[in-house]
VORO-423843 format. One record per residue: residue number from 1; residue in one letter; z, x, y of N, C-alpha, C in turn. Coordinates in steps of 0.02 Angstrom, whole numbers, always signed. Layout:
N
 pos code   n.pz   n.px   n.py  ca.pz  ca.px  ca.py   c.pz   c.px   c.py
 NUM    A      Z      X      Y      Z      X      Y      Z      X      Y
...
***
This chain:
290
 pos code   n.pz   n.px   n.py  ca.pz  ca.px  ca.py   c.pz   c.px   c.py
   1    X  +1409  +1299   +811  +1371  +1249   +846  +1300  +1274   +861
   2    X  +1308  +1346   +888  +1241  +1375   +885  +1196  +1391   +830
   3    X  +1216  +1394   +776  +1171  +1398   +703  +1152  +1333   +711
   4    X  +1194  +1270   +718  +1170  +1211   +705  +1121  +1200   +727
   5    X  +1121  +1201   +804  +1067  +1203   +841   +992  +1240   +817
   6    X  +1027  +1290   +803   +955  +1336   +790   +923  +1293   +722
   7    X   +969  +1280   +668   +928  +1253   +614   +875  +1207   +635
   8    X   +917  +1157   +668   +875  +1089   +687   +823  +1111   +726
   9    X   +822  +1172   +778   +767  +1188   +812   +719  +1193   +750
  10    X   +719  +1255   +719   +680  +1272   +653   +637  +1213   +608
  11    X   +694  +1152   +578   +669  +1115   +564   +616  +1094   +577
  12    X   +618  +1061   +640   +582  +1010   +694   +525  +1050   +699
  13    X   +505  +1125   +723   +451  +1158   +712   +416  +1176   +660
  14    X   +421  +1189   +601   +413  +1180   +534   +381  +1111   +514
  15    X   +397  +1051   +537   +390   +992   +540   +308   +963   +569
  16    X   +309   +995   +630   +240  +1013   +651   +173  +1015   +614
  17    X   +170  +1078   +590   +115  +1097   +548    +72  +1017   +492
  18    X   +160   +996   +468   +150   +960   +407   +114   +890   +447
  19    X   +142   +850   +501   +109   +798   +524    +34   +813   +569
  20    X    +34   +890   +599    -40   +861   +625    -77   +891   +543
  21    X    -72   +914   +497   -113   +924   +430   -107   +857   +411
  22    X    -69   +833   +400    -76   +744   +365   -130   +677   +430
  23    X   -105   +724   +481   -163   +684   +525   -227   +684   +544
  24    X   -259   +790   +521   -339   +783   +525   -344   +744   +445
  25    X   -310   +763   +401   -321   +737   +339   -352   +635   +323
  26    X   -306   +615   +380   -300   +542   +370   -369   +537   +394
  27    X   -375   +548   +483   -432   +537   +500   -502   +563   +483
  28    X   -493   +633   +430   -564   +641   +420   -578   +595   +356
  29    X   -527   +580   +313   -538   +521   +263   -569   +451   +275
  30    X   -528   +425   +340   -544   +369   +394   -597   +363   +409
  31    X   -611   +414   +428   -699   +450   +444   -740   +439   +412
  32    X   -740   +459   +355   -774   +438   +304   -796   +358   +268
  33    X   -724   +339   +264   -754   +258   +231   -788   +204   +298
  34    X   -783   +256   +350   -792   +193   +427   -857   +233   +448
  35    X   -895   +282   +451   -960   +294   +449   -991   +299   +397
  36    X   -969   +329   +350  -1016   +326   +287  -1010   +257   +217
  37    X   -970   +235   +217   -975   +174   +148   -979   +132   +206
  38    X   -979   +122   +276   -966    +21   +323  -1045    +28   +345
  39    X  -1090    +89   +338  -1141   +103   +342  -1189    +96   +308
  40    X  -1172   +114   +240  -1212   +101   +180  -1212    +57   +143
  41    X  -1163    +76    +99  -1164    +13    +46  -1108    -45    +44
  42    X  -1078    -45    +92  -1036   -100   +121  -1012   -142   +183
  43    X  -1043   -202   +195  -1069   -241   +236   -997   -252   +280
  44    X   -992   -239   +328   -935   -233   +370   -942   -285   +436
  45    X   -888   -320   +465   -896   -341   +522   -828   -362   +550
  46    X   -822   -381   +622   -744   -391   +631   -721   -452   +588
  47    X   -748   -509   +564   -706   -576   +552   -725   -522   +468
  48    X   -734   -478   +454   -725   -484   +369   -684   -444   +333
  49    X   -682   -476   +301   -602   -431   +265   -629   -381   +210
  50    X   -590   -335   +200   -620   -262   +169   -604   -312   +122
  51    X   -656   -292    +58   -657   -294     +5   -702   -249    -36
  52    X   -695   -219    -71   -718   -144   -106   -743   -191   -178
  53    X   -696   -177   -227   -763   -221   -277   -783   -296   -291
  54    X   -760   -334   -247   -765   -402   -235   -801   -412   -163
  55    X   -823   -340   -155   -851   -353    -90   -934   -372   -112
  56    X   -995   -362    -45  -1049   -372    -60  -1096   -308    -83
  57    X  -1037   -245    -73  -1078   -181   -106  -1061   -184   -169
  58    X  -1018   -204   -219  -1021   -238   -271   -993   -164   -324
  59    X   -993   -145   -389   -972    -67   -410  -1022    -14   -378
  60    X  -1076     -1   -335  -1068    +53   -292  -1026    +54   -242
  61    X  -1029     -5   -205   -966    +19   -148   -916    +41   -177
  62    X   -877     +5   -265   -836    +38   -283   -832    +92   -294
  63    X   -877   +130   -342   -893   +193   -341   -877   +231   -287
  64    X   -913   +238   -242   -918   +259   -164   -858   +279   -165
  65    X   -822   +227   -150   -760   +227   -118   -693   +291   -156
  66    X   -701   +263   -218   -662   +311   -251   -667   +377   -265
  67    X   -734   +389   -258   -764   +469   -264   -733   +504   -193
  68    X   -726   +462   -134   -711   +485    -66   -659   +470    -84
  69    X   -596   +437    -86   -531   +438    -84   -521   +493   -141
  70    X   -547   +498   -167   -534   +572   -217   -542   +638   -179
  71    X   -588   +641   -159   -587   +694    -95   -547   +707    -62
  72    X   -528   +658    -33   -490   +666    +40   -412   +653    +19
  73    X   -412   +661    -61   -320   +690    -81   -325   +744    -85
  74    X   -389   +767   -118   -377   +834   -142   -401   +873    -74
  75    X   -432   +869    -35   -430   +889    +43   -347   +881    +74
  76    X   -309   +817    +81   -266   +839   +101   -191   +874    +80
  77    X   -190   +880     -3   -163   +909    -34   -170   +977    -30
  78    X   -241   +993    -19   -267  +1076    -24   -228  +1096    +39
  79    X   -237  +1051    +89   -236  +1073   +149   -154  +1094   +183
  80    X   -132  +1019   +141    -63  +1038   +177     -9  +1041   +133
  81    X    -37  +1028    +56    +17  +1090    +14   +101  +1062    +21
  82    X    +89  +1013    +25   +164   +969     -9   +206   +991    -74
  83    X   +256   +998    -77   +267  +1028   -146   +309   +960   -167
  84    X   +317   +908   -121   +358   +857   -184   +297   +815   -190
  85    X   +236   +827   -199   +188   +772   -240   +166   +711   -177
  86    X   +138   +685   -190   +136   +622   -170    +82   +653    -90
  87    X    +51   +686    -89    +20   +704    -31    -35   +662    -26
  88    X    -69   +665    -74   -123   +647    -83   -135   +550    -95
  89    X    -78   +538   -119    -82   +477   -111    -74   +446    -52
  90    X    -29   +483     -7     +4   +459    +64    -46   +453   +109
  91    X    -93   +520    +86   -168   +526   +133   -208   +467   +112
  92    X   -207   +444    +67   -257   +383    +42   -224   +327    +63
  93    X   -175   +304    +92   -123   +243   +102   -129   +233   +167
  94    X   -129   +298   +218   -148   +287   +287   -232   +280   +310
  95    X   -253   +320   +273   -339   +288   +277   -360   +221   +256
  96    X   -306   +195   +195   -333   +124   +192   -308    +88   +218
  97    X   -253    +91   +247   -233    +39   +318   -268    +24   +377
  98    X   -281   +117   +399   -331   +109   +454   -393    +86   +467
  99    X   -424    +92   +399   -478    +53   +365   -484    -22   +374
 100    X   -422    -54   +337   -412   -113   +348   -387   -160   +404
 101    X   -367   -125   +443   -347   -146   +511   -399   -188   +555
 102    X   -484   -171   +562   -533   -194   +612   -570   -212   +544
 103    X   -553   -288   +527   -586   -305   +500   -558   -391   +487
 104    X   -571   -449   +434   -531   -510   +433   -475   -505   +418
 105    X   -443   -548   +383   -356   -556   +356   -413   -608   +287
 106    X   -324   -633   +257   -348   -666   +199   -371   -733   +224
 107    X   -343   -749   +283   -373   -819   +313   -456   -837   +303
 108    X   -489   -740   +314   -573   -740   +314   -588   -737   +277
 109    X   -546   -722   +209   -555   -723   +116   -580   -799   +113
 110    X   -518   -841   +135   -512   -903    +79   -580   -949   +131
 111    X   -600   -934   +208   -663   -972   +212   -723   -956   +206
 112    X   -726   -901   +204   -766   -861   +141   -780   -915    +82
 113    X   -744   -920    +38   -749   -948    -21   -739  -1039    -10
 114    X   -717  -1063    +39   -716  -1117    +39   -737  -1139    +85
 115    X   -798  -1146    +95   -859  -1179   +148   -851  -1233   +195
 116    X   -799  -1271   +149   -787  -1343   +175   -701  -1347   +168
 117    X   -693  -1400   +205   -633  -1422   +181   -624  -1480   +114
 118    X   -563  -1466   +104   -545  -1483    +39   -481  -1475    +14
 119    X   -484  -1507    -39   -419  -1476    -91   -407  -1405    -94
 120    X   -348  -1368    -89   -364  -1289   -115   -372  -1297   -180
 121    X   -423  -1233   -204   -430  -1203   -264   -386  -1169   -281
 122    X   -365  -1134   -337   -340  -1068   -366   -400  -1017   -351
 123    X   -461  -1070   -367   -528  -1009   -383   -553   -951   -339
 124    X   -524   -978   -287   -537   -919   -227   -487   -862   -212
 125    X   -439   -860   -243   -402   -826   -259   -392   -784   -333
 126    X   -432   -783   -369   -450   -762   -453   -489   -698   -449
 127    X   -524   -682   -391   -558   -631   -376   -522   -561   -366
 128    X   -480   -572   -329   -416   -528   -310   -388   -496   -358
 129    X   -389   -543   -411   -354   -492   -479   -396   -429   -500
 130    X   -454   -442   -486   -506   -381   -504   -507   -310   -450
 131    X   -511   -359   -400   -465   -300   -327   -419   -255   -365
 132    X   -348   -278   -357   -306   -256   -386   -296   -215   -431
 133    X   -334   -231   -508   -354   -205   -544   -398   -124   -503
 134    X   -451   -124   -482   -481    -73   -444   -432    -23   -403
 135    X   -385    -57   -368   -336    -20   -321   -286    +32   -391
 136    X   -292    -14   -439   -226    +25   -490   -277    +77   -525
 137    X   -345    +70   -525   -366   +129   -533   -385   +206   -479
 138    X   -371   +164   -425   -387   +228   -381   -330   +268   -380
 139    X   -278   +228   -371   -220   +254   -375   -203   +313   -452
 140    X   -224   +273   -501   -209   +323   -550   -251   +380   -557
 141    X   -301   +376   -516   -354   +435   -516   -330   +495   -478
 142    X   -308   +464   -408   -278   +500   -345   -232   +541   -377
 143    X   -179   +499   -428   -109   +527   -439   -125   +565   -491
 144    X   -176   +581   -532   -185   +614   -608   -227   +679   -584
 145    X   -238   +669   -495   -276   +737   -493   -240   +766   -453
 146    X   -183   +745   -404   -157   +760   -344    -59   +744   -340
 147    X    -54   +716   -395    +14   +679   -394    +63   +710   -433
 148    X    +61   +755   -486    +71   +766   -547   +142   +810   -500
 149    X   +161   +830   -456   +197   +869   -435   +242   +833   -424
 150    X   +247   +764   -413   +301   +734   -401   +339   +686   -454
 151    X   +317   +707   -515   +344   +676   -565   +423   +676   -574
 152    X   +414   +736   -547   +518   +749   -578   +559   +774   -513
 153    X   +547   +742   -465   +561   +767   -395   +654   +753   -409
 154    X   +694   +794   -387   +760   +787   -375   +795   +823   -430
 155    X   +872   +837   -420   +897   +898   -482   +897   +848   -546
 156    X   +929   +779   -554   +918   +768   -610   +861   +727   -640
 157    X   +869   +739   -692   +804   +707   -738   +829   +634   -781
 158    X   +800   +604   -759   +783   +512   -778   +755   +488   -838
 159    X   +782   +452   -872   +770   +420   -933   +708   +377   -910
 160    X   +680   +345   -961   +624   +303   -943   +665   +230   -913
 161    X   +715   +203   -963   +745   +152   -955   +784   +159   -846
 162    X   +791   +215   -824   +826   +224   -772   +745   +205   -705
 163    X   +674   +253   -751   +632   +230   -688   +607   +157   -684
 164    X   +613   +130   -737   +576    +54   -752   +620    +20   -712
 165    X   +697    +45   -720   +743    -39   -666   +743    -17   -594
 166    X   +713    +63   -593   +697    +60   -500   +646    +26   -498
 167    X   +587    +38   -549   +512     -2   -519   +537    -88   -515
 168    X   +573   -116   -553   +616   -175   -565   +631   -182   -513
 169    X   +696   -166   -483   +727   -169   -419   +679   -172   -337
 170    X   +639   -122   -366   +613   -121   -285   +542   -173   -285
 171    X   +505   -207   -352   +468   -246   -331   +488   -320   -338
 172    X   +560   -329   -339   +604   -385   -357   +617   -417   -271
 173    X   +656   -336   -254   +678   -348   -177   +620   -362   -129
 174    X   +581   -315   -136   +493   -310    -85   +475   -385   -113
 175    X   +473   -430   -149   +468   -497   -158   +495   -544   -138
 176    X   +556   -530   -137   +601   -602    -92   +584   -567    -19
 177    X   +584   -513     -7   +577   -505    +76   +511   -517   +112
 178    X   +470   -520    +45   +384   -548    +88   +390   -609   +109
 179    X   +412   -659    +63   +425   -726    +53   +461   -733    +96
 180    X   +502   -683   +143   +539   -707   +199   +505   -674   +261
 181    X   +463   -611   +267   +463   -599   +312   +387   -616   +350
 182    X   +354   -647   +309   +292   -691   +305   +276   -727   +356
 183    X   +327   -765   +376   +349   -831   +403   +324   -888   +376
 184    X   +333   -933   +383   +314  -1008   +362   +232  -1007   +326
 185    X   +258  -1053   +276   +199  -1039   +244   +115  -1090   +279
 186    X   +146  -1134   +332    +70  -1177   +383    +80  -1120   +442
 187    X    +29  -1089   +439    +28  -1044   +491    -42   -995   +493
 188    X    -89   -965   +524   -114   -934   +517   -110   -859   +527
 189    X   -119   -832   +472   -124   -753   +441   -126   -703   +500
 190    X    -72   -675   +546    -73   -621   +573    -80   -524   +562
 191    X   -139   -507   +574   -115   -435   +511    -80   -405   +550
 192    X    -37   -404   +621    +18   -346   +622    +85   -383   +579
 193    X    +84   -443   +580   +149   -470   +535   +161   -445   +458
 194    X    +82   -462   +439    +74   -440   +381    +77   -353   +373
 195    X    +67   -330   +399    +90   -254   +405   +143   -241   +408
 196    X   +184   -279   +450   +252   -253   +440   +291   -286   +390
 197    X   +269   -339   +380   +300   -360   +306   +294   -332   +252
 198    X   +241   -321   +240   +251   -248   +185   +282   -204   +198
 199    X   +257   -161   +267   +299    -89   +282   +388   -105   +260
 200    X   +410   -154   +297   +490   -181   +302   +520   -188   +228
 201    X   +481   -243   +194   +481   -257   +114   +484   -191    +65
 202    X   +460   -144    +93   +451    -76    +40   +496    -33    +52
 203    X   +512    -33   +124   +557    +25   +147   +637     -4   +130
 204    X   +643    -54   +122   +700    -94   +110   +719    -88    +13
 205    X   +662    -96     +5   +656   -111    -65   +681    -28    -98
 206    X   +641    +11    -90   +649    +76   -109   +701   +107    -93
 207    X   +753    +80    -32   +811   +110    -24   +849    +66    -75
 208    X   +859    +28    -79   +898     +0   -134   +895    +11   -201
 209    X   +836     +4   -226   +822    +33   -271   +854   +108   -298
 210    X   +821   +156   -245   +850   +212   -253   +942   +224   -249
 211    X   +960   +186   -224  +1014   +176   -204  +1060   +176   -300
 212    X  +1026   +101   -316  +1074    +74   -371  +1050   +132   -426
 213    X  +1002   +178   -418   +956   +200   -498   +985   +276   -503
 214    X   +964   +301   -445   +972   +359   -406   +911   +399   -413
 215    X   +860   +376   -434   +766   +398   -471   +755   +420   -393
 216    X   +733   +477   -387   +704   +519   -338   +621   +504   -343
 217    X   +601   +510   -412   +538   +526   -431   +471   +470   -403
 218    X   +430   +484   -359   +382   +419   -318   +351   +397   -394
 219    X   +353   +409   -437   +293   +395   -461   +316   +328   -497
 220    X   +385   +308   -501   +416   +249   -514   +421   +186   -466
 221    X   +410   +213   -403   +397   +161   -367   +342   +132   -335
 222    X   +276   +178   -336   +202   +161   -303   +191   +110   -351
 223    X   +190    +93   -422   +162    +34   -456   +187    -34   -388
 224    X   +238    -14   -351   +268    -78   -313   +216   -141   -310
 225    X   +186   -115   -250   +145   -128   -200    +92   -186   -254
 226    X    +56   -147   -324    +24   -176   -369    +53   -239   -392
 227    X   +117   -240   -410   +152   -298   -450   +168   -353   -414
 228    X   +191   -338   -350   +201   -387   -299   +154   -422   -279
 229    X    +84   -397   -268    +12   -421   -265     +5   -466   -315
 230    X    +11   -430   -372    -20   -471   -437    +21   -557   -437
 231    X    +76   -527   -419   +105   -567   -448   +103   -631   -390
 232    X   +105   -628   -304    +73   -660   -291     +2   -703   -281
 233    X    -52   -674   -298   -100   -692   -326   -103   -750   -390
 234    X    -60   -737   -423    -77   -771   -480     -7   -830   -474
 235    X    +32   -841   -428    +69   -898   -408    +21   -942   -357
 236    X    -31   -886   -329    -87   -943   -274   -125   -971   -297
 237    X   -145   -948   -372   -194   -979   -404   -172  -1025   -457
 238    X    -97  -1022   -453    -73  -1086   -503    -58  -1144   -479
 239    X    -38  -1100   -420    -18  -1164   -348    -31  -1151   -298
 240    X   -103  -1173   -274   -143  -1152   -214   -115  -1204   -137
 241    X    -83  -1268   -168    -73  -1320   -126    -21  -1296    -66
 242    X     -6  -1307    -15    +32  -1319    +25    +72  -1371    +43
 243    X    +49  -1444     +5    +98  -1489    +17    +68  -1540    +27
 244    X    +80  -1601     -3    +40  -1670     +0     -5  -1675    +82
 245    X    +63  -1652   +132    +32  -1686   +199    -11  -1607   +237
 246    X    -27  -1584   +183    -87  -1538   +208   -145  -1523   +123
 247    X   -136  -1581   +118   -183  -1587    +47   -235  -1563    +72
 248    X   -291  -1561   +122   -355  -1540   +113   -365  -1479   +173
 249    X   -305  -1438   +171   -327  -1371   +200   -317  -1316   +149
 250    X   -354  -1273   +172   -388  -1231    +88   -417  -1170   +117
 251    X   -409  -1147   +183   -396  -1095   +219   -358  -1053   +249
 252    X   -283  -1074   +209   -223  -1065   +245   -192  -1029   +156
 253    X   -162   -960   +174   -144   -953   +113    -96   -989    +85
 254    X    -74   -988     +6    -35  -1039    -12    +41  -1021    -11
 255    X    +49   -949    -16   +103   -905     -9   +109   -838    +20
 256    X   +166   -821    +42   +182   -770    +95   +143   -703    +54
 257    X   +138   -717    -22   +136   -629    -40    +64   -622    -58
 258    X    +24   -686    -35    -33   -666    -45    -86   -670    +23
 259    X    -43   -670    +59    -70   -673   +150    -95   -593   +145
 260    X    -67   -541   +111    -97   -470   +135   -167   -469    +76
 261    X   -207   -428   +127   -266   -419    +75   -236   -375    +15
 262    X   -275   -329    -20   -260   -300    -80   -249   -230    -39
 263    X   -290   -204     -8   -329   -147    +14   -223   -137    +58
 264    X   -228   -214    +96   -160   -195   +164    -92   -179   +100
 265    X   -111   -229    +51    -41   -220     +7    -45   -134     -9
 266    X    -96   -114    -30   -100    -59    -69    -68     +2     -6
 267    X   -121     +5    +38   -115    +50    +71    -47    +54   +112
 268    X    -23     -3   +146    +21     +3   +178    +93    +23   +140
 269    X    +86    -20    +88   +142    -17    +27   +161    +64    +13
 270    X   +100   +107     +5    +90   +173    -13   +135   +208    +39
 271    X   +123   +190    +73   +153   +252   +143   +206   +224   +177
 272    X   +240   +166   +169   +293   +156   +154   +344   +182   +101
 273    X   +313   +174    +52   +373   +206    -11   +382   +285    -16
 274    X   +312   +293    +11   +305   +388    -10   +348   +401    +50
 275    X   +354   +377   +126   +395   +407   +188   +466   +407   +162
 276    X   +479   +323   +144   +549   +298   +138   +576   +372    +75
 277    X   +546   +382    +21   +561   +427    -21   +579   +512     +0
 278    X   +541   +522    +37   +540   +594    +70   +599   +604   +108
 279    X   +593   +547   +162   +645   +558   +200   +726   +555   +176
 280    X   +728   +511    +97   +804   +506    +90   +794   +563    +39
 281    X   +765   +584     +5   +761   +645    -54   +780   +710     +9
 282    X   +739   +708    +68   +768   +773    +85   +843   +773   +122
 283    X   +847   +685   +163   +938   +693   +157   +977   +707   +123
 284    X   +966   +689    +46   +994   +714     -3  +1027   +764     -7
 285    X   +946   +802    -11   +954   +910    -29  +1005   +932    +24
 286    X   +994   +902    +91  +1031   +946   +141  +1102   +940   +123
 287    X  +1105   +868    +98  +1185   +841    +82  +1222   +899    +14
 288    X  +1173   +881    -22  +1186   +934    -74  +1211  +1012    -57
 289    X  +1166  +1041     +7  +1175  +1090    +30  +1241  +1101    +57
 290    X  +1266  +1060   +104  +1318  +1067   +126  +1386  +1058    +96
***
């Protein structure tokens, strides 16, 4: 009983080091895109919603942005030396939440783009794909300089066909659960709802996933966050309407999975899957251990 004890003491201190390193890490990243890019080359205010290359700093803000989220993996990778991978992305997932947090929702997207009332468009929603697009490159930048360690995380090794039906599974499930945990689709855009609908949607998703596949490896499940986006996006822009007896509101998103900005899908999605992953990979090992 007393070893037991002592382990778990050990643990829990050991444990330490790793969260306040992931926490100067987050906030000096944080730091960065909230004095230096909301300063310069990207026009910031409370009603506006982050937008990086659809924003009004246009490919420098993009630029900008990614040269600093490149940094601040390989800063918190240097720093705190994760050995199952995924450090560096996790550090980029909590900076862009926190980022995105004091700023609009998609509610300030779509009147943004739609001045007046009206019919909804698709068209104000077509922009986003290019977002998206941008987010799947930061991500592959982050992960090709900082990620590479977590390719083959766990004792066995995975066929391709085994990581594709986790990425399957978990952006299948994280889809019906946005669509539910959204709420009603006449409503206006809350971002702690929308935060936890992702957070909930991913952490749910990835246990199951992992569950039916048994794929340890993150690098099969971060596309999530991307596909679920995309794929709402491009159901808002096929069918922007809400319903004959709200024909001319066009400020109200059209569906649950496209209420999160790109930046909330991305980031929040990120540090959801990379926690949910850590934490059952190392229940695992111990299980294994014993």
């Amino acid at each position: 009983m007393n070893a037991i004890d002592s382990s778990e003491t050990v643990r829990t201190q050991s444990a330490w080091p790793g969260k306040l390193c992931l926490t100067a890490s987050v906030a000096l990243l944080w730091a960065g895109l909230h004095f230096v890019v909301d300063t310069t080359v990207l026009s910031r205010g409370l009603d506006r919603p982050v937008g990086v290359l659809i924003g009004d700093g246009g490919i420098v803000a993009a630029v900008a942005v990614l040269v600093l989220l490149i940094v601040g993996a390989l800063i918190g990778t240097w720093l705190c030396g994760r050995r199952e991978g995924g450090q560096g992305l996790l550090v980029v997932g909590f900076a862009l939440a926190l980022w995105a947090f004091h700023g609009g929702t998609m509610d300030e997207w779509l009147k943004m783009k739609n001045t007046t009332a009206g019919p909804p468009s698709g068209a104000a929603y077509a922009p986003l794909l290019a977002e998206y697009v941008y987010w799947a490159v930061v991500m592959a930048a982050v992960f090709a300089l900082t990620g590479r360690r977590g390719r083959s995380t766990g004792k066995k090794s995975f066929n391709l066909r085994d990581g594709i039906t986790a990425l399957i599974v978990t952006s299948a499930v994280a889809t019906i659960l946005m669509l539910i945990l959204t709420g009603p689709r006449i409503g206006h855009t809350y971002r702690g709802q929308v935060f936890f609908a992702v957070a909930v949607a991913f952490i749910l998703a990835v246990m199951i996933a992992r569950r039916v596949t048994g794929v340890r490896g993150f690098i099969w499940y971060i596309p999530g966050p991307l596909i679920v986006g995309i794929i709402g996006v491009l159901l808002a822009a096929s069918k922007p309407g809400l319903g004959t007896a709200y024909a001319n509101i066009n400020v109200i998103p059209a569906w649950g999975l496209v209420r999160p900005l790109p930046i909330e899908m991305v980031g929040v999605g990120l540090v959801a899957i990379l926690l949910t992953l850590r934490t059952a990979n190392r229940l695992s090992s111990e299980e294994d251990r014993d």
